[in-house]
N, CA, C and O atoms as a printed pandas DataFrame, in Angstrom:
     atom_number atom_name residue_name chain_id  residue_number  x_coord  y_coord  z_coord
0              1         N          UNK        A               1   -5.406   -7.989   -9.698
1              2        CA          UNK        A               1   -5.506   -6.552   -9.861
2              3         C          UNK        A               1   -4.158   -6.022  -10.344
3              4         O          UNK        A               1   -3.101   -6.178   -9.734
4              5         N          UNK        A               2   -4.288   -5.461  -11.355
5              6        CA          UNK        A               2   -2.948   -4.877  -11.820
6              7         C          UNK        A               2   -2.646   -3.150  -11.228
7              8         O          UNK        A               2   -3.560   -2.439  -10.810
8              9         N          UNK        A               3   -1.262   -2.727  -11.304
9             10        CA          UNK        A               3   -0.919   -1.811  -10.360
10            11         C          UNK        A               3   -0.221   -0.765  -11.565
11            12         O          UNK        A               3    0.456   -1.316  -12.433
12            13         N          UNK        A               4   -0.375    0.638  -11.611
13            14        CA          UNK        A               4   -0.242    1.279  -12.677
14            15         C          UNK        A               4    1.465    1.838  -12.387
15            16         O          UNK        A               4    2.188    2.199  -13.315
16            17         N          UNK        A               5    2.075    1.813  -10.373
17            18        CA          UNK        A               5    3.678    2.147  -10.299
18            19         C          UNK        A               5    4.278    0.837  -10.605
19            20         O          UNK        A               5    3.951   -0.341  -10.460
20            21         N          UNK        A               6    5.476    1.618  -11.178
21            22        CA          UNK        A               6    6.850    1.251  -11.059
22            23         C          UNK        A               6    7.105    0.112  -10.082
23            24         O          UNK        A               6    6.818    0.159   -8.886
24            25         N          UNK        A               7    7.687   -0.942  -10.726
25            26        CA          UNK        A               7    8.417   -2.218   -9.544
26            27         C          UNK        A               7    9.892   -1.439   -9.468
27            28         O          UNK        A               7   10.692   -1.177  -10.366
28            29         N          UNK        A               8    9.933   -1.127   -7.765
29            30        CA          UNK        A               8   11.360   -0.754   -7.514
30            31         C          UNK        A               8   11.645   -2.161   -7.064
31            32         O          UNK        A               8   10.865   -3.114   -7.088
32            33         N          UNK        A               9   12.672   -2.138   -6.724
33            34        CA          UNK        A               9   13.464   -3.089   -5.836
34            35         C          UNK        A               9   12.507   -3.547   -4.182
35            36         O          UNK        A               9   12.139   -4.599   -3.659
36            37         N          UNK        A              10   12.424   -2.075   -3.843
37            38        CA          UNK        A              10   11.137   -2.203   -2.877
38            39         C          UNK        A              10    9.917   -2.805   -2.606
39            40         O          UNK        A              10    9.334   -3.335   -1.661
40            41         N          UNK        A              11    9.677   -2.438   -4.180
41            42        CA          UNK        A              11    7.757   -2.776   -3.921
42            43         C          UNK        A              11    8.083   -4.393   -4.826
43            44         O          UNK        A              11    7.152   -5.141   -5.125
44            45         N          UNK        A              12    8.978   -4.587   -5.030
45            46        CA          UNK        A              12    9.112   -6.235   -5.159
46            47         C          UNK        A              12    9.243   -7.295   -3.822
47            48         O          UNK        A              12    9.302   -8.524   -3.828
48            49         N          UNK        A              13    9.261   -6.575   -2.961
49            50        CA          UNK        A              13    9.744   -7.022   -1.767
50            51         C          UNK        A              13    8.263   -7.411   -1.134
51            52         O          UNK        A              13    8.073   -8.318   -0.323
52            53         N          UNK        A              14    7.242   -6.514   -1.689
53            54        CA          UNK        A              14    5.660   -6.321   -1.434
54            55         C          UNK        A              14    4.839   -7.606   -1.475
55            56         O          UNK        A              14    4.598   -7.840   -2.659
56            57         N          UNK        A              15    4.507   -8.186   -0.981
57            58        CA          UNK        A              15    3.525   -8.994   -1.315
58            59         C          UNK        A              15    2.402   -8.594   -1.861
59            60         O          UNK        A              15    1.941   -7.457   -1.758
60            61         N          UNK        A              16    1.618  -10.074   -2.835
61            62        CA          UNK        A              16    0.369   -9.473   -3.695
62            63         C          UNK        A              16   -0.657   -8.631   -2.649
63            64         O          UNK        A              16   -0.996   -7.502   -3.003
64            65         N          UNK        A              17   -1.054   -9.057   -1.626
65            66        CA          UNK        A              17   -1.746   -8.753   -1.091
66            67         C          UNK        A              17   -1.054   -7.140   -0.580
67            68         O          UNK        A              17   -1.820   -6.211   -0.837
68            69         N          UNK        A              18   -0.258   -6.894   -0.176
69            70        CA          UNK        A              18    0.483   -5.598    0.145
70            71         C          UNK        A              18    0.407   -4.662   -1.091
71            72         O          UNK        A              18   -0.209   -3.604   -0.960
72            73         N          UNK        A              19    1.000   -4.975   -2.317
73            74        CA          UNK        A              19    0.508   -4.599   -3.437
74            75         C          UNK        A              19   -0.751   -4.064   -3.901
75            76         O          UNK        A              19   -0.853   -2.982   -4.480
76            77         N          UNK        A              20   -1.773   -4.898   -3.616
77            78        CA          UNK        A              20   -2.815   -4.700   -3.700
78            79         C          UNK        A              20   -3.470   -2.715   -2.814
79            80         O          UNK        A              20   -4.014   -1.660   -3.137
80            81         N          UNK        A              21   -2.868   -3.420   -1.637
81            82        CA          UNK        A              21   -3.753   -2.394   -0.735
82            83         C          UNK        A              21   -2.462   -1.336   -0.779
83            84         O          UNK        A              21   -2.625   -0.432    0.040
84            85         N          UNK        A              22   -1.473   -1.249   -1.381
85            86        CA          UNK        A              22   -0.992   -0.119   -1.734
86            87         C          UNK        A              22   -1.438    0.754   -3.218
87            88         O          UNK        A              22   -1.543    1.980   -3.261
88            89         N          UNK        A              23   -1.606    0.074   -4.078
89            90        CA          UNK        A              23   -2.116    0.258   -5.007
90            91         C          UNK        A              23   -3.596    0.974   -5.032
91            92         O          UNK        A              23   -3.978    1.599   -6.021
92            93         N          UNK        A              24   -4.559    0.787   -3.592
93            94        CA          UNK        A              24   -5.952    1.439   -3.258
94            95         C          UNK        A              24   -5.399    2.690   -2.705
95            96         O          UNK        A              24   -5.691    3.785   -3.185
96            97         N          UNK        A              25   -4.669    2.552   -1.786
97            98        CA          UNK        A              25   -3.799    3.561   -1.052
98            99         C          UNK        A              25   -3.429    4.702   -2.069
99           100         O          UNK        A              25   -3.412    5.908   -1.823
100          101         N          UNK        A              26   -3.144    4.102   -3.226
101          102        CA          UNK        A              26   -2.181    5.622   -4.111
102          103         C          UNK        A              26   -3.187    6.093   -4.601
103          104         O          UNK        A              26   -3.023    7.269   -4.924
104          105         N          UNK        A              27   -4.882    5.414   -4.952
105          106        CA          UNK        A              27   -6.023    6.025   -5.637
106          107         C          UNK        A              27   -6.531    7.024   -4.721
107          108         O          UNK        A              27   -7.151    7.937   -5.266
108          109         N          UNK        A              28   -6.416    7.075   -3.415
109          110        CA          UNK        A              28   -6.923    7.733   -2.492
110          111         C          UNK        A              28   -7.860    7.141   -1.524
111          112         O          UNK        A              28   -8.558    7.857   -0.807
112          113         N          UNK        A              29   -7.897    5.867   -1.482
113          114        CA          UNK        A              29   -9.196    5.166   -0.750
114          115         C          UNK        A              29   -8.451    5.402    0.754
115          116         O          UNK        A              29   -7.241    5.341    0.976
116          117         N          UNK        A              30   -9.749    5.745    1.905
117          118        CA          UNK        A              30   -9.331    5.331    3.146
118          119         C          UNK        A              30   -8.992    4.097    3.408
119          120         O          UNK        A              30   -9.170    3.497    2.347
120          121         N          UNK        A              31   -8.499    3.156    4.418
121          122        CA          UNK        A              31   -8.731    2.274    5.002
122          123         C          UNK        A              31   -9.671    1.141    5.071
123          124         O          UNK        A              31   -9.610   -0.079    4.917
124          125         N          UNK        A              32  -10.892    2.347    5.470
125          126        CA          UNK        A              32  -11.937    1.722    5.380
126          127         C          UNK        A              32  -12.782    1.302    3.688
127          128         O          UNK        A              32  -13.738    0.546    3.510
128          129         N          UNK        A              33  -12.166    1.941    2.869
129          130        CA          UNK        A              33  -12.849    1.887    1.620
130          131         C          UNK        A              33  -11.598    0.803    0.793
131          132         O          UNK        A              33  -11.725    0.414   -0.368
132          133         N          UNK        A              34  -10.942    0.612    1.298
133          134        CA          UNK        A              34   -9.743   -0.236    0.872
134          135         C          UNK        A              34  -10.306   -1.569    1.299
135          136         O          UNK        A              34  -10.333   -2.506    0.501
136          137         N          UNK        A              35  -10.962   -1.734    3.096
137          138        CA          UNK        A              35  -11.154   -2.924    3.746
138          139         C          UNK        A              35  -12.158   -3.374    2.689
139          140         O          UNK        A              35  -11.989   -4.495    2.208
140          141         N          UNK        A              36  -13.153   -2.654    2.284
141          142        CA          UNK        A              36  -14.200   -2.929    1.728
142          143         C          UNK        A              36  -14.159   -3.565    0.462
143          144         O          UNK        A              36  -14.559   -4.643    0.022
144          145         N          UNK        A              37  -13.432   -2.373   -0.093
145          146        CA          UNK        A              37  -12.915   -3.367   -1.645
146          147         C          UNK        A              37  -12.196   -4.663   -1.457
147          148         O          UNK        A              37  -12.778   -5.628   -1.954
148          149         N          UNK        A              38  -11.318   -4.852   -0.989
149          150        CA          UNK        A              38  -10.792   -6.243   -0.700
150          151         C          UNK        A              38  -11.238   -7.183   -0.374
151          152         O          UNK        A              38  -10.855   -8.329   -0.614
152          153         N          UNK        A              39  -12.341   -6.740    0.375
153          154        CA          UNK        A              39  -13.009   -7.741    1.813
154          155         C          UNK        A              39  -12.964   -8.498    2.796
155          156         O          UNK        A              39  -13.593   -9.450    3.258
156          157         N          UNK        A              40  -11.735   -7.635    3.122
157          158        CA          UNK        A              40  -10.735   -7.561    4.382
158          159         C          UNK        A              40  -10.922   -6.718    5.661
159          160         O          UNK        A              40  -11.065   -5.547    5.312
160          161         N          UNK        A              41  -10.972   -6.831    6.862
161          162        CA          UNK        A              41  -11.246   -6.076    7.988
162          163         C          UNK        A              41  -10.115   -4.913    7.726
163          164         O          UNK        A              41   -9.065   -5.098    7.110
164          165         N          UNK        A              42  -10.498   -3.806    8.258
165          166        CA          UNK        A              42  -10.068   -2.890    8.774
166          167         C          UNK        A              42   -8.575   -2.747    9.616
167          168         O          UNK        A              42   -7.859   -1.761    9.791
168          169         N          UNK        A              43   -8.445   -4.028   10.012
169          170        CA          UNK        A              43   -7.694   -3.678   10.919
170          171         C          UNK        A              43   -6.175   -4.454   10.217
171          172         O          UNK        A              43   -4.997   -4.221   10.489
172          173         N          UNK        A              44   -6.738   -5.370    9.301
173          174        CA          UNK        A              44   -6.314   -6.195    8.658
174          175         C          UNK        A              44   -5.230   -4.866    7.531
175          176         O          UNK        A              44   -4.002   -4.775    7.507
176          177         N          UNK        A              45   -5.948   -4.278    6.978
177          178        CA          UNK        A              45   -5.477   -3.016    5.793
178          179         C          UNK        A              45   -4.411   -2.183    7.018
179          180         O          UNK        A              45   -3.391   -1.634    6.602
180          181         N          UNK        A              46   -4.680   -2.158    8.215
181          182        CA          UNK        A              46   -3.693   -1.342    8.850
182          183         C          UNK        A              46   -2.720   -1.954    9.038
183          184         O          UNK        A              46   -1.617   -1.412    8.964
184          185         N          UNK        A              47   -2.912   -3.569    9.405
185          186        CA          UNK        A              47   -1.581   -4.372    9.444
186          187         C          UNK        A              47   -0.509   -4.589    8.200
187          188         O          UNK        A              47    0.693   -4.855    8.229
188          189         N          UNK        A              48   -1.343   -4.389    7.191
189          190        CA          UNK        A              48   -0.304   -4.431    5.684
190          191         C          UNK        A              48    0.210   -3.038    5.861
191          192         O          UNK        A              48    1.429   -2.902    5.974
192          193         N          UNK        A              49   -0.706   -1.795    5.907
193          194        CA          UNK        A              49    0.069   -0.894    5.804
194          195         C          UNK        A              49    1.094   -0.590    6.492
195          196         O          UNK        A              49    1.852    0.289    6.082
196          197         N          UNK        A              50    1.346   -1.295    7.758
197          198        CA          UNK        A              50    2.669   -1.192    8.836
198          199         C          UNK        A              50    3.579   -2.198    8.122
199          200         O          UNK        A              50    4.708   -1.732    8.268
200          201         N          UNK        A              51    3.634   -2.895    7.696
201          202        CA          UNK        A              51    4.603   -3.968    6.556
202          203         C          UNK        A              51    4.815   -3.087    5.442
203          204         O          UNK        A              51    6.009   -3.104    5.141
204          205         N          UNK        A              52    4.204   -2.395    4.778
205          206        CA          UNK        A              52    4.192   -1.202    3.572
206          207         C          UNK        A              52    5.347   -0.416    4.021
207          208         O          UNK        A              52    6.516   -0.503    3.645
208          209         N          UNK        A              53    4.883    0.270    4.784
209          210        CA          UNK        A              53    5.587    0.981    6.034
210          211         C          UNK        A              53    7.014    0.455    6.056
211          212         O          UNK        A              53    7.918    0.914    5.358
212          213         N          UNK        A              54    7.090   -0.175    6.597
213          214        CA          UNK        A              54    8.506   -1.081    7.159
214          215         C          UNK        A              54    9.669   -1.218    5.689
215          216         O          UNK        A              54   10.861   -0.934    5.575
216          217         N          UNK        A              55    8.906   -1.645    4.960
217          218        CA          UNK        A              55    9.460   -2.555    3.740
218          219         C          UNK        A              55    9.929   -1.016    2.815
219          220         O          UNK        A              55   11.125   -0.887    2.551
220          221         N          UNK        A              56    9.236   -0.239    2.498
221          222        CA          UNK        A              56    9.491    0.897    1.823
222          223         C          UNK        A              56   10.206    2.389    2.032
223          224         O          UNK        A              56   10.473    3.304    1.253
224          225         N          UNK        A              57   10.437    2.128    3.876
225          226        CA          UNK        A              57   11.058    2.531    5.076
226          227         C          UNK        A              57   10.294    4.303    4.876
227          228         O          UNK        A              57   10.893    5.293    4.457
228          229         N          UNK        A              58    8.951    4.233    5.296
229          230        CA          UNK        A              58    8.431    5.418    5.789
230          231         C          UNK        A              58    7.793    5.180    6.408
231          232         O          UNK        A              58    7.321    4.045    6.358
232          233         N          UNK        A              59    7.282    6.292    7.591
233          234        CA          UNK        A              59    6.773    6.505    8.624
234          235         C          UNK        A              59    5.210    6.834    8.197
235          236         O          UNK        A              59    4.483    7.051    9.166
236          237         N          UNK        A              60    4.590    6.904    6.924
237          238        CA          UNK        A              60    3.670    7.621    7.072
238          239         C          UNK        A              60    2.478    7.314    5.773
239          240         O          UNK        A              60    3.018    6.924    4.739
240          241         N          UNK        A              61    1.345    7.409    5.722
241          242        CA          UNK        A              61    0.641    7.323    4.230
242          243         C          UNK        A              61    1.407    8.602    3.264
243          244         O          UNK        A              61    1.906    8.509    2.142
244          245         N          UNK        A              62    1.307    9.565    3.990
245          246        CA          UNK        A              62    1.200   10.469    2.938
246          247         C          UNK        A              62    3.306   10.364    2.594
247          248         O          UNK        A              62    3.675   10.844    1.522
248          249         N          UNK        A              63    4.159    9.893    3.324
249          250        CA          UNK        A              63    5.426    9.418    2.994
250          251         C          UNK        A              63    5.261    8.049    1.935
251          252         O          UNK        A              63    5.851    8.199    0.865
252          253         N          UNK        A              64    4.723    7.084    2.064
253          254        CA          UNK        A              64    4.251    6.508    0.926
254          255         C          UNK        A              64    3.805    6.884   -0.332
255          256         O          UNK        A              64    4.251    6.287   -1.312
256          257         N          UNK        A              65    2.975    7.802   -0.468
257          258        CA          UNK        A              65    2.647    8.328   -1.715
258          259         C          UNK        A              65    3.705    9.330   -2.524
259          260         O          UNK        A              65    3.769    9.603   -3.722
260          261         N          UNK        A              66    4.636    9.837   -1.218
261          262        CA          UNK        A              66    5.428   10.484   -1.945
262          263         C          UNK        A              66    7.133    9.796   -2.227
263          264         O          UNK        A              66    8.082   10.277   -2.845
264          265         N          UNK        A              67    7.027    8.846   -1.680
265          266        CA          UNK        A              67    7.917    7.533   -2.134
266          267         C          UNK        A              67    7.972    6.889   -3.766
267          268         O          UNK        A              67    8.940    6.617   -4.476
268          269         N          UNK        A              68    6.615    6.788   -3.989
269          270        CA          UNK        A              68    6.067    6.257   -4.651
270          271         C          UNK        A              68    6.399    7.299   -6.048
271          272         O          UNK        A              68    7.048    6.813   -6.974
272          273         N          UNK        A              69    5.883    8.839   -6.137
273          274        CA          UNK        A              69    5.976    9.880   -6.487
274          275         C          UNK        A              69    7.380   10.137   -6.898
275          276         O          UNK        A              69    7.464   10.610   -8.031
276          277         N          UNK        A              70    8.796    9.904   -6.118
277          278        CA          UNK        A              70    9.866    9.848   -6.328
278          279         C          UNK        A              70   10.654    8.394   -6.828
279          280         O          UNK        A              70   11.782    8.590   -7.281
280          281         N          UNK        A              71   10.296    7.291   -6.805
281          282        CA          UNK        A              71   10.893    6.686   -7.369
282          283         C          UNK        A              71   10.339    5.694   -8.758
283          284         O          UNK        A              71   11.141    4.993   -9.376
């Protein structure tokens, strides 16, 4: 799956799979519509997004998108 942001320094740090479900994340998919597309549990998309989280150093989805937005 190709990803339409910017490789910072950050989102190189991302794994494909992190990539991936950030990349659903910036289209607007919930969680649950992310688990689905992937075909990955639920709980599974929350565990990348806390590595997302960590790696890109925000607290938040909607701090992600606007991470993303700024760099």
């Amino acid at each position: 799956m190709e990803n339409d942001f910017r490789k910072s320094e950050k989102t190189k740090k991302l794994s494909k799979r992190e990539l991936e479900v950030f990349g659903l994340l910036l289209q607007g998919m919930s969680n649950s519509q992310i688990a689905s597309t992937l075909g990955i549990a639920r709980k599974t998309v929350e565990e990348h997004l806390t590595s997302i989280y960590i790696k890109l150093v925000v607290k938040s989805r909607a701090e992600a998108i606007l991470w993303e937005l700024n760099n």
